[in-house]
C-alpha positions as a Markdown table, in Angstrom:
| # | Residue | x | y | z |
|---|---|---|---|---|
| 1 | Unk | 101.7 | 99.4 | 74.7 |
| 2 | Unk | 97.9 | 99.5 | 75.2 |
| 3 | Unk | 96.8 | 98.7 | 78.8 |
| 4 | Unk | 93.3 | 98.6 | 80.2 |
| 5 | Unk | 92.3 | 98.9 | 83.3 |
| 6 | Unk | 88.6 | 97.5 | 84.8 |
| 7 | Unk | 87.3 | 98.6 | 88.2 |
| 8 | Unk | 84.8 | 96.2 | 89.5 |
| 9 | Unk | 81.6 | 97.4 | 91.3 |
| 10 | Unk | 83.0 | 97.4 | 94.7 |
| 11 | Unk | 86.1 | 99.4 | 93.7 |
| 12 | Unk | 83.9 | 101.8 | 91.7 |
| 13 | Unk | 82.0 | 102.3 | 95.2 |
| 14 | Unk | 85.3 | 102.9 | 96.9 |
| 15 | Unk | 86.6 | 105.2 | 94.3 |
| 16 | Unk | 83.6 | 107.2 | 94.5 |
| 17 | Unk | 83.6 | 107.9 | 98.2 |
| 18 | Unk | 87.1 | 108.8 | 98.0 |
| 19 | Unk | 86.4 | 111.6 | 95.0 |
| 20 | Unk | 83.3 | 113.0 | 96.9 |
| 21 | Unk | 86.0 | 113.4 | 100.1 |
| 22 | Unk | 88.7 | 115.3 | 97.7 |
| 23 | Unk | 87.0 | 116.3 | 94.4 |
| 24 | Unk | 90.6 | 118.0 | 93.1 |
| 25 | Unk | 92.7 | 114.7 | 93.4 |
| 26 | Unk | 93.2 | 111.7 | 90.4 |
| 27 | Unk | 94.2 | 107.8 | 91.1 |
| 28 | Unk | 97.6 | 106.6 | 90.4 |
| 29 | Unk | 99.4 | 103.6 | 90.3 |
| 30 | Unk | 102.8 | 103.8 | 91.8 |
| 31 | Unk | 105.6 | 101.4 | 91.1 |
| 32 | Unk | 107.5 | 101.0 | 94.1 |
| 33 | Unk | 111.0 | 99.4 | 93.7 |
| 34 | Unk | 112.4 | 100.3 | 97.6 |
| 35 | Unk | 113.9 | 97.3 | 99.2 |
| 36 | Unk | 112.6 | 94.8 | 96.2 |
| 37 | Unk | 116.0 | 94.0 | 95.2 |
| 38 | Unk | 116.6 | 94.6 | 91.2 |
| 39 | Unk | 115.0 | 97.2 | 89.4 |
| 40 | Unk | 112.8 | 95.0 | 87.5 |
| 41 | Unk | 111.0 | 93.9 | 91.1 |
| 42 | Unk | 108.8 | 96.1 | 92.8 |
| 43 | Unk | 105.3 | 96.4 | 93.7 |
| 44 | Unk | 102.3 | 98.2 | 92.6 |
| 45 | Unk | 100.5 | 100.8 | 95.4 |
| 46 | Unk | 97.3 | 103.2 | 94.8 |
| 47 | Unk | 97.8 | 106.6 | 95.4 |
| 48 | Unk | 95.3 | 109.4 | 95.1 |
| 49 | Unk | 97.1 | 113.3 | 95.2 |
| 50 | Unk | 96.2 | 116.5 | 93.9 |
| 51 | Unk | 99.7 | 116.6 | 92.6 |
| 52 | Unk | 99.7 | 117.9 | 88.9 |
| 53 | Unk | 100.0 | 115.2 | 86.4 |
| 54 | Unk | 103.5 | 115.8 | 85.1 |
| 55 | Unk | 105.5 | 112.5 | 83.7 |
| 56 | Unk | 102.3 | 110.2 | 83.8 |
| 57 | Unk | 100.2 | 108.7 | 81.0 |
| 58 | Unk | 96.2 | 108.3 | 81.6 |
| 59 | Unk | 95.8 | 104.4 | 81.5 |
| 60 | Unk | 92.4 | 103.5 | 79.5 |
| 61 | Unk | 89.6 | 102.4 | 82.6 |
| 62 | Unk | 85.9 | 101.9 | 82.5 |
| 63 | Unk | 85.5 | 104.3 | 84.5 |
| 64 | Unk | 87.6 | 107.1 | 86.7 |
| 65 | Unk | 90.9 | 107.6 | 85.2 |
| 66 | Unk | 94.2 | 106.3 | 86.9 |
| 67 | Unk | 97.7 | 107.5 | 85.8 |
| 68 | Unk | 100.9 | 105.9 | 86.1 |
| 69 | Unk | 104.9 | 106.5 | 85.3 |
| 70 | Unk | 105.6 | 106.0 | 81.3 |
| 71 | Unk | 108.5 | 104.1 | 82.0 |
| 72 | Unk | 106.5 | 101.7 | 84.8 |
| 73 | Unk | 103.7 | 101.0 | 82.1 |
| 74 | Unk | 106.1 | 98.2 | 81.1 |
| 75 | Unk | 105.3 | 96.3 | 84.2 |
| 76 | Unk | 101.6 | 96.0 | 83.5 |
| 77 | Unk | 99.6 | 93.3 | 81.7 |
| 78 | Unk | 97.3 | 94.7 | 78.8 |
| 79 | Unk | 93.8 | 93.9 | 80.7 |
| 80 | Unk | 94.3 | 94.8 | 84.3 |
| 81 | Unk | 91.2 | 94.9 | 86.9 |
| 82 | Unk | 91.3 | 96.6 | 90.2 |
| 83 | Unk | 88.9 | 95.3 | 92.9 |
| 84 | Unk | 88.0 | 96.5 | 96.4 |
| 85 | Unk | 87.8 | 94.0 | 99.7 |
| 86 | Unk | 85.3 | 95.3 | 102.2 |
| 87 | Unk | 86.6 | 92.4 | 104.3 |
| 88 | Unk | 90.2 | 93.3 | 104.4 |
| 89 | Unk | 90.1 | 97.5 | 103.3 |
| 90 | Unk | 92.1 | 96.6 | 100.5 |
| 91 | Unk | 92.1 | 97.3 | 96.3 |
| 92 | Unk | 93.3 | 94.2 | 94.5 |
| 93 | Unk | 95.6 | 94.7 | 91.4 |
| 94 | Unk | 95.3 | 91.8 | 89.1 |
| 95 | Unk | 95.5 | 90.2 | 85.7 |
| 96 | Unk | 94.7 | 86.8 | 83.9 |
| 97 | Unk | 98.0 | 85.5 | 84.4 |
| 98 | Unk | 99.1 | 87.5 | 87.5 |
| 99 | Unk | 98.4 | 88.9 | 91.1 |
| 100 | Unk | 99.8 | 92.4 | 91.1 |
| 101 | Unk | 99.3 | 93.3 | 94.6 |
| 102 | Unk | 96.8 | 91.8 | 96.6 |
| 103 | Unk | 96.2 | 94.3 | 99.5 |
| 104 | Unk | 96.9 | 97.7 | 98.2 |
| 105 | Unk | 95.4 | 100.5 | 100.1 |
| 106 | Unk | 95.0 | 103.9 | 98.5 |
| 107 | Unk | 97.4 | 106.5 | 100.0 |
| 108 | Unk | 95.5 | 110.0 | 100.0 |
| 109 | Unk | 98.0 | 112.7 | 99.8 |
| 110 | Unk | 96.0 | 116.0 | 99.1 |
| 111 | Unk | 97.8 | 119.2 | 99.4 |
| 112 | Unk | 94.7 | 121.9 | 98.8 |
| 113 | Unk | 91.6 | 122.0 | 100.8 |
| 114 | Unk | 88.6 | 121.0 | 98.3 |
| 115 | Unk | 86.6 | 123.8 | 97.2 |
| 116 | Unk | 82.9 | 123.1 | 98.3 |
């Protein structure tokens, strides 16, 4: 399965400040399943960590990478665009035929102090 993922402007922006805070980390898209129900229901969340990349495939993107679970790659559309609300602090995970999450923040979770 080939996904791709579009950052607007506004998420580019956000992104941006985030990398020039922690310069070691990478994005990643977190499929979260606790108290959805069934396995197949869960919701998408940002993350950003300096984590090493073990189990996750690089997503195709316009700009910055983002990584994600193999297995949770079957829960995204092929042309996926991530935006940023300055209004509500919020990304936006979305496709042509679907609202992924509408108010995902990014949870920073950095373990090394940036080397300056």
């Amino acid at each position: 399965m080939s996904v791709h993922i579009t950052w607007t402007e506004q998420a580019q922006n956000k992104i941006h400040d985030i990398i020039k805070q922690h310069p070691n980390g990478h994005f990643v898209l977190n499929y979260d399943r606790e108290g959805c129900g069934c396995s197949d229901d869960g919701i998408y969340t940002l993350g950003f960590t300096d984590e090493p990349i073990q189990n996750e495939v690089q997503i195709d993107t316009n700009s910055v990478p983002i990584y994600v679970m193999s297995y949770n790659q079957v829960y995204l559309d092929n042309e996926m665009t991530i935006d940023y609300d300055e209004k509500t602090k919020s990304f936006d995970l979305k496709s042509l035929n679907q609202i992924m999450n509408q108010t995902m923040s990014c949870v920073i979770d950095i373990k090394s102090k940036a080397s300056n």
